[in-house]
VEXFI-296047 format. One record per atom (N, C-alpha, C, O): x negated, y negated, z negated. Coordinates in steps of 0.1 Angstrom, whole numbers, plus 5000, padded with zeros to 4 digits. Atoms other than C-alpha are relative to their C-alpha. Layout:
<pts>
XYZ ...
</pts>
This chain:
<pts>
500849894996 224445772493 498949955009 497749995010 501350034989 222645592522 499149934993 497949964994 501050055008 221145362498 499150084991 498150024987 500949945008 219545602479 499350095006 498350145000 501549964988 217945782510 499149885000 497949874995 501250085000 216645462518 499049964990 497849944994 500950065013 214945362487 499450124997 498550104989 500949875001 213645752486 499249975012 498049985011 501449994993 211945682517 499749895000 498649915006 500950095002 210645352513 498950014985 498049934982 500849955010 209045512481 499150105006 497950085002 500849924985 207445762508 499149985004 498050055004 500750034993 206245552525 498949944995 497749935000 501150085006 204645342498 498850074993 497750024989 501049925012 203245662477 498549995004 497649964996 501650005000 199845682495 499449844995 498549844987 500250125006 199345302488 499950044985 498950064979 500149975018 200245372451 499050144996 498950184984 500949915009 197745662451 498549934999 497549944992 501450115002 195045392461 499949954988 499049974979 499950105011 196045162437 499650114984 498950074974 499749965011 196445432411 498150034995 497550034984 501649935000 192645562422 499649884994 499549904982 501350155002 190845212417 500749974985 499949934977 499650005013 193145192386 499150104991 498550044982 500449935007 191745482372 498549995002 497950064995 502050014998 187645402383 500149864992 498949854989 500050095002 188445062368 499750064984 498850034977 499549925015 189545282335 498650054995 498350024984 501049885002 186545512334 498649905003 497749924995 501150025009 183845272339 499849864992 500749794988 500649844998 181445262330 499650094992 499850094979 500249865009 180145602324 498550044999 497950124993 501750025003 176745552327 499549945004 500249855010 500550185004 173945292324 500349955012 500550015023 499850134985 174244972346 498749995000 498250074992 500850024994 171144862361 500249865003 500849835013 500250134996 170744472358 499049945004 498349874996 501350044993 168144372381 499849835002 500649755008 500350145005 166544032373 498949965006 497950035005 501050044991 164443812396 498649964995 497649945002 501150045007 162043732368 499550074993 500250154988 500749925010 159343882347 500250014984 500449914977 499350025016 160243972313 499049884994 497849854996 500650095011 159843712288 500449845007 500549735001 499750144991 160643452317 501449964994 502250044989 498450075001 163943202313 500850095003 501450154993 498749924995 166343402334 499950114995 501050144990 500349965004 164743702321 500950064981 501650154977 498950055007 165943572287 501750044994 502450094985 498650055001 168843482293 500850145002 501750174994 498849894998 170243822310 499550114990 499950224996 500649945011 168744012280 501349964993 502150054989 498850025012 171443842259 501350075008 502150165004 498649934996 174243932283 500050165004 500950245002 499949855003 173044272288 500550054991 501250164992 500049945019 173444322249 501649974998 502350004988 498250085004 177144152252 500750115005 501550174999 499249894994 178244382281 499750174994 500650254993 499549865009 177044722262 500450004991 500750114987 499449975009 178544622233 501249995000 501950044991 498749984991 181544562252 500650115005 501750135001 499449944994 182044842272 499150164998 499250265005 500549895003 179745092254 499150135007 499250255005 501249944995 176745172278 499749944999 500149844995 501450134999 173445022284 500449935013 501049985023 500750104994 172844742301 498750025004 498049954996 501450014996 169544812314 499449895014 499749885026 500450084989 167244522326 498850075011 498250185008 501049914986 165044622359 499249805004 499749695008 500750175001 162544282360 499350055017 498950175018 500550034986 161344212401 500049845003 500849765010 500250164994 160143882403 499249985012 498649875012 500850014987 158443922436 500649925006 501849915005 499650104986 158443652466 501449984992 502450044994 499150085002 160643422443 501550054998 502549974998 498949954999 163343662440 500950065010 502150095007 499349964990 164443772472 500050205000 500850295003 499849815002 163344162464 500750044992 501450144993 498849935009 165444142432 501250005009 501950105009 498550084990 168343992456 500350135010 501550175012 499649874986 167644322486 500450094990 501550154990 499449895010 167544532457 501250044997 501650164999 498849985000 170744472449 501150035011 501950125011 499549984989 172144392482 500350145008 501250195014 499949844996 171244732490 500450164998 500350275004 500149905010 172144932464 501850065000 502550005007 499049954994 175445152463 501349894994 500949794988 499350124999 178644942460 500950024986 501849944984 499449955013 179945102427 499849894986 500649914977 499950045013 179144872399 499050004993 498749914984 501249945010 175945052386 498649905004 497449935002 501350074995 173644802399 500449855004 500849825015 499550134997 174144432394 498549895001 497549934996 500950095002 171744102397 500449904994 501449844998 499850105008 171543872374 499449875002 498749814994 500850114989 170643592400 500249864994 501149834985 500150115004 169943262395 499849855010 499249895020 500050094989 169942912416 498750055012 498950035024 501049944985 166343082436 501150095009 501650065020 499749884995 168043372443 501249955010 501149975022 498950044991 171643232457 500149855005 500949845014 499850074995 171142892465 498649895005 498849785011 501150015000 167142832468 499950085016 500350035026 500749884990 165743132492 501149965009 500449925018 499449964988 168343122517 499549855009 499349855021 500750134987 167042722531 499150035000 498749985010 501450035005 163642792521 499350095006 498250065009 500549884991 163343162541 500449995012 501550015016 499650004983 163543122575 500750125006 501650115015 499549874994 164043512581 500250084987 499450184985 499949895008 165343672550 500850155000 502050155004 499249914996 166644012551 501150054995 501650164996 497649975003 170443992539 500049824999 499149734999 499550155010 172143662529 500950024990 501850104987 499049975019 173343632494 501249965007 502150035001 498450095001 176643432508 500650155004 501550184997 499449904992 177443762529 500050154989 501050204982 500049915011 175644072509 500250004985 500150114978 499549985013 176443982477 501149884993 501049764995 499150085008 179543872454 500049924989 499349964980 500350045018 179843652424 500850054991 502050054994 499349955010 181043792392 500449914993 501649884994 499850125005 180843532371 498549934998 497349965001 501250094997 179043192364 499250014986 499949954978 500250025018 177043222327 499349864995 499549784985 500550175008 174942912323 499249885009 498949905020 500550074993 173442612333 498849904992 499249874980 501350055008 169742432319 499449865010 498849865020 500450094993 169242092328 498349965005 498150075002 501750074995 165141952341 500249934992 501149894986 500550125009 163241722327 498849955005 497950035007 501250104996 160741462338 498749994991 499049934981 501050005011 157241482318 498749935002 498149975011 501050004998 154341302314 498750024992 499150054981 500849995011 151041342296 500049854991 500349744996 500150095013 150541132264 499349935007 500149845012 500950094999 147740952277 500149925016 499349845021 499650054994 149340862304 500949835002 501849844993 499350105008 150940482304 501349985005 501849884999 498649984997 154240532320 500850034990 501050154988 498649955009 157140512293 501050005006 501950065000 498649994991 159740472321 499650055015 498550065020 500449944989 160340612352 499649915010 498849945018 500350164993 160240242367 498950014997 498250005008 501350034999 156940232352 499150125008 498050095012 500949914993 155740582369 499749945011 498649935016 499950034985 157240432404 498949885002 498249895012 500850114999 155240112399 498550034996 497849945001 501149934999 152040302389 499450045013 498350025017 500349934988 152540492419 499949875016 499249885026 500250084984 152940202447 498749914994 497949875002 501950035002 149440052428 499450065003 498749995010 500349884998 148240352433 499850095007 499350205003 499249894989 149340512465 498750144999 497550124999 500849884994 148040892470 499150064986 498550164985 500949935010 146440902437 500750074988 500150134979 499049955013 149541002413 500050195003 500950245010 499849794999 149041452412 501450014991 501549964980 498949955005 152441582406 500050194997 500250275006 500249894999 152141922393 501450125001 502550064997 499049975001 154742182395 500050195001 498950235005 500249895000 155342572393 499850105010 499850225009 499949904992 154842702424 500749965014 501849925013 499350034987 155742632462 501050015000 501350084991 498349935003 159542682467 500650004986 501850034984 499349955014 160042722430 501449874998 501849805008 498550064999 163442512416 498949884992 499149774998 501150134997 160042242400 499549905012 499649785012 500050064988 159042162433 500949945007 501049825010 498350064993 162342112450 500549884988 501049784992 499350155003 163341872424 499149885001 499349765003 500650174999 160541642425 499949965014 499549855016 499850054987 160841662467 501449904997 501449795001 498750044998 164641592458 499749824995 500149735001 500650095000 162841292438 499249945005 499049825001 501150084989 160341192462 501249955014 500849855019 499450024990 163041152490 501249904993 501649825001 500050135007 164840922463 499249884999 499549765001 500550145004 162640712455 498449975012 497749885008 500949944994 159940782480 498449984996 497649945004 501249945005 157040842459 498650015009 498750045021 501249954991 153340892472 499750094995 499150175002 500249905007 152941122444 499450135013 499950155025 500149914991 150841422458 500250144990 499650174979 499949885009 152341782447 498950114996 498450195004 501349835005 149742052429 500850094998 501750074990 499249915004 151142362428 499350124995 498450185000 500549895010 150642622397 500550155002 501550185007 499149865000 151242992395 500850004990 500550064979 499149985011 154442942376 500449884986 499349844981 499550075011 156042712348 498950004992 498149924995 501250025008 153442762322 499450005003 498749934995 501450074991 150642732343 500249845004 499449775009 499850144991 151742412354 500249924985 499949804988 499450015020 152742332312 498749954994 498349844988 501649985009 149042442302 499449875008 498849785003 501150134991 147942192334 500049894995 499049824995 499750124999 149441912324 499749984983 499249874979 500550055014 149041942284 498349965001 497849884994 501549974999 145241992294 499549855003 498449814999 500550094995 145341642311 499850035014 499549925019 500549914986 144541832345 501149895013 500649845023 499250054995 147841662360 500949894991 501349924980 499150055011 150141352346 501150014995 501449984984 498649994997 153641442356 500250125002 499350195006 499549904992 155641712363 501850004994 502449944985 498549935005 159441892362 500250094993 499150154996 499649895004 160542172342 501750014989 502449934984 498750005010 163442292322 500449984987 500350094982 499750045014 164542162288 499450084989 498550034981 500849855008 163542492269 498649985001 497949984992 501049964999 160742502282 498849854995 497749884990 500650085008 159242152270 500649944989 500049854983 500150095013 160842042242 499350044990 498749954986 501149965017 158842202211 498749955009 497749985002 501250085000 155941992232 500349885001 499449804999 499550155001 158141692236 499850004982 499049924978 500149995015 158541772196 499249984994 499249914984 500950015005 155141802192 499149895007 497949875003 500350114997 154441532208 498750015014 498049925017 500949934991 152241712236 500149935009 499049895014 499750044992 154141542263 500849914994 501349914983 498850125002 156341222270 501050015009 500950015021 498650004989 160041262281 499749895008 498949815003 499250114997 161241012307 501250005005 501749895007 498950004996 164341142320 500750175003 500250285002 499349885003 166741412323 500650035015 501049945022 499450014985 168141582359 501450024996 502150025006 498349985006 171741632342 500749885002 500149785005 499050075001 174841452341 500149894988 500649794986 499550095018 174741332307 498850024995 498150115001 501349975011 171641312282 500850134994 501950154991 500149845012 170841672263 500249954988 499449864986 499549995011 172141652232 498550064986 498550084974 501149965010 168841752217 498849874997 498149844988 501050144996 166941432232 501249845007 501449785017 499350154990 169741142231 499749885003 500449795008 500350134994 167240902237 499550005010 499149885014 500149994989 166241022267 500850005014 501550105017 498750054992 168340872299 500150125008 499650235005 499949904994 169341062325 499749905018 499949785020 500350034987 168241022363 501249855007 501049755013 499350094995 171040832371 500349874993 500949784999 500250105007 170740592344 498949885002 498949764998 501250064999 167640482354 500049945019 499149895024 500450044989 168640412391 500050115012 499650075023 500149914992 168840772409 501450114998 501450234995 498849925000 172240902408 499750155007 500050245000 500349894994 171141192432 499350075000 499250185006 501249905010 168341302413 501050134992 500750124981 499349945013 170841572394 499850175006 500350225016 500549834997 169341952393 500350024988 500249954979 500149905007 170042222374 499650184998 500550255002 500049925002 168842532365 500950104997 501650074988 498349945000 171642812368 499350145000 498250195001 500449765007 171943232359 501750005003 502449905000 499249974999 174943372370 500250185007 499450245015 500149834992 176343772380 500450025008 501649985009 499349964985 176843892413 499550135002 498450174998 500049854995 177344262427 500050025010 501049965015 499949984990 176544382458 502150015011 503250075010 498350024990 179944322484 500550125004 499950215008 499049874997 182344552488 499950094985 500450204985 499549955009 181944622449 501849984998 502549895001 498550025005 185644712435 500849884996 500449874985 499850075006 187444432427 500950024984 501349924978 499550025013 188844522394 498650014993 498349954982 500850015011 185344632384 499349884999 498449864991 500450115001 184544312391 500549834991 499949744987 499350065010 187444122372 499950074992 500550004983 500249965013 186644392342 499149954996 499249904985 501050085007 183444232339 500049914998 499449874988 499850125005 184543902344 500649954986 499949884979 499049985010 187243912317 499150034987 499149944979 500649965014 184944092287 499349865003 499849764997 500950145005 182243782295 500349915003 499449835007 500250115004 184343522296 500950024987 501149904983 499750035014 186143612261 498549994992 498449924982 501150055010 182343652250 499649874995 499049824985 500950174997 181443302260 500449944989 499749864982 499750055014 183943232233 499950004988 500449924979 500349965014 182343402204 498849894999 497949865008 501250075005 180043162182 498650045002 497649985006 501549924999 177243402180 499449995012 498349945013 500750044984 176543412218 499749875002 498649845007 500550114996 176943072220 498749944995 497949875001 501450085005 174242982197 499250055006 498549985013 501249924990 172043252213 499749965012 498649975015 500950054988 171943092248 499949854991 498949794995 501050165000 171442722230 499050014994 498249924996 501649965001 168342882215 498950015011 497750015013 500749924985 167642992249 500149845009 499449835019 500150144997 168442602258 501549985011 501849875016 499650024991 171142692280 501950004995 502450054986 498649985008 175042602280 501050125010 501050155022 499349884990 177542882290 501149955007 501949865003 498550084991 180042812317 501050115002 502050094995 498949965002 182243102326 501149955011 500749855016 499250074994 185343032347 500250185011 499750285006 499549944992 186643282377 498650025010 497849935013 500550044992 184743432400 499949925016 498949915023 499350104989 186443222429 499049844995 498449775003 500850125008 184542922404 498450045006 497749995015 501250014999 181543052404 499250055020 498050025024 499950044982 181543102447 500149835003 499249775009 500250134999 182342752448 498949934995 498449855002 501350125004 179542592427 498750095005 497650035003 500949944993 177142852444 500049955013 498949975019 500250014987 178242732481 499749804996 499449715004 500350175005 177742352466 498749984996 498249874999 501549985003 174242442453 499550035013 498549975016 501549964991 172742592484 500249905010 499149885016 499750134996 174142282503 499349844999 499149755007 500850115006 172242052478 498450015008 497849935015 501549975001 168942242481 499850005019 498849945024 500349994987 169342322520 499749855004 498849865012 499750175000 169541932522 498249954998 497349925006 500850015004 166941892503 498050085006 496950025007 501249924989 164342172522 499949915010 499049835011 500150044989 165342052554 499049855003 498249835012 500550134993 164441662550 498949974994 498449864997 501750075004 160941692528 499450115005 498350114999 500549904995 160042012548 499050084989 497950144992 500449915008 159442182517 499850145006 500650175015 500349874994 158042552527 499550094989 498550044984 500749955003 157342842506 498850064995 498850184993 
</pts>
């Protein structure tokens, strides 16, 4: 008899607990119930842009609302970044941020108004797009040994062009100038294809950009690979080395897209989302759609993708700090 008081009131005691659990059970259930709001640091038609275009289309077909993208590429991504930051904590408003947004802007702003590590969570990681080293055709550097030895003939006359102050172009060829210590002097474009058009034009000899975005001119012969910022050669160009091949192990950038929700989102609705996109990652179809898009999908926990985000802004803060890169 006494035992079965007790265990009536330690059920008592627990019920308001189990009516929490039961609540966030049932909001986990229900959504969502109306559209999401994926706010994207880039202008439509851009890379990351892209890219969260395909996962929008994954998660409404998943959980049967829209995905709607919201494009704010201002100041480098930090307005898509408050946007979200500031937005209510439900679910209905996510960013589809990318290495600017979480591991860029935060060395690079001196006074930003949130910090990603603090106001916002990660959901999951979706992909990663290696750089690439370019020069113009008429250029006579076939190796990067022969850029470097160009350059100390040469001092102050090598133009490095690249997309933009702060952008993730600039920062790798600082990250390469503080390698190899280059005289190279940087030009900066409004943007990836501005800097693309400069350099096919002849305007500039060299620059960085991301795989996608030059190969159909490596293809066409517009430009000349010399190296890769990845781990391994791309699989598209295996005769092209990779940085560390050639002598710069610490040369290695990547372009990254991954989802994060303002903090203090739910955590189931944040493992529901994870869960539907990483069984997507597994379907054929997606995959080919981001390697169209040039990029490979990663996926993993979001506990994963917090770790290779506090490992990235680490790289780059590193990186800001000792070539006094600025904005």
């Amino acid at each position: 008899m006494l035992r079965v008081i007790w265990v009536a009131g330690l059920l008592s005691l627990l019920s308001p607990f189990s009516g929490i659990a039961g609540a966030h059970d049932a909001r986990a259930q229900t959504y969502p119930n109306r559209p999401v709001k994926l706010v994207t640091p880039s202008g439509a038609g851009g890379p990351t842009d892209l890219l969260a275009r395909v996962i929008a289309d994954a998660l409404s077909a998943e959980l049967g609302q829209r995905f709607i993208i919201d494009n704010k590429p201002s100041a480098g991504g930090v307005v898509a970044g408050e946007t979200v930051a500031n937005a209510p904590k439900d679910g209905y408003t996510l960013l589809y941020a990318n290495s600017s947004t979480q591991s860029i802007n935060p060395a690079l702003y001196p006074s930003m108004p949130y910090d990603p590590a603090v106001a916002l969570i990660p959901v999951i990681h979706v992909s990663v797009t290696p750089m690439m080293m370019v020069v113009h055709p008429s250029f006579p550097a076939k190796t990067v040994q022969d850029l470097l030895a160009y350059d100390r003939a040469n001092p102050g006359k090598l133009n490095f062009g690249h997309a933009g102050a702060g952008t993730l172009p600039h920062l790798v060829f600082e990250m390469f100038r503080l390698a190899t210590k280059i005289h190279a002097v940087p030009v900066a474009y409004n943007g990836g294809a501005a800097s693309l058009q400069a350099l096919v034009a002849g305007e500039v000899p060299v620059t960085f950009e991301t795989v996608p975005l030059l190969l159909p001119r490596v293809q066409a012969g517009l430009v000349r690979p010399l190296a890769v910022t990845s781990k391994a050669r791309h699989p598209d160009l295996p005769d092209v080395p990779t940085m560390a091949e050639v002598g710069y192990p610490e040369v290695v950038a990547l372009s990254w897209t991954g989802l994060v929700a303002p903090a203090g989102t739910p955590p189931e609705i944040v493992n529901l989302l994870n869960a539907k996109l990483n069984a997507d990652f597994q379907k054929p179809e997606l995959r080919d759609k981001m390697k169209t898009l040039g990029a490979e999908l990663k996926g993993g926990t979001p506990a994963d993708f917090a770790a290779w985000i506090a490992e990235e802004r680490g790289r780059w803060t590193r990186v800001v700090k000792e070539s006094g890169a600025t904005p």
